[in-house]
N, C-alpha and C positions, 0 to 999 in steps of 0.2 A: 327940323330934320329934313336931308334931300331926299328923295326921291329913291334915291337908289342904297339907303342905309336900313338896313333890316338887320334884327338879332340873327344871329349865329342859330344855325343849326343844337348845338351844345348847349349853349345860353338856353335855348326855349325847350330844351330838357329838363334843365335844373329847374327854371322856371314851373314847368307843368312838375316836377317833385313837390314842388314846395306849392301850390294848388292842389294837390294831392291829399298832401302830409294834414292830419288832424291838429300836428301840435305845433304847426305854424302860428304868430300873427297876424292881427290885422295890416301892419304896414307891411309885411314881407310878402302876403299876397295881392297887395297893392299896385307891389313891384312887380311881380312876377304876371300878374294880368297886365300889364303895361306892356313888357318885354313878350308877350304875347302876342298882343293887339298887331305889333310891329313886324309880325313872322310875315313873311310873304304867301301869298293863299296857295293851296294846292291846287296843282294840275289835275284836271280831269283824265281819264284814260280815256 
């Protein structure tokens, strides 16, 4: 992956739903901790 590819705003919603959700699986939070990892870090104020 370059450098400058990061999930979607959007994407790392769903994502954090489905990390949320009790009646997920295992691979689907798999996924979604993945598509996570890749969020770009928050700015400090």
């Amino acid at each position: 992956m370059a450098k400058n590819e990061h999930t979607s705003p959007k994407a790392g919603k769903a994502a954090s739903k489905v990390l949320r959700d009790g009646r997920t699986g295992k691979d689907s939070k798999t996924a979604a901790g993945s598509a996570l990892s890749q969020r770009p870090d928050k700015k400090k104020k």
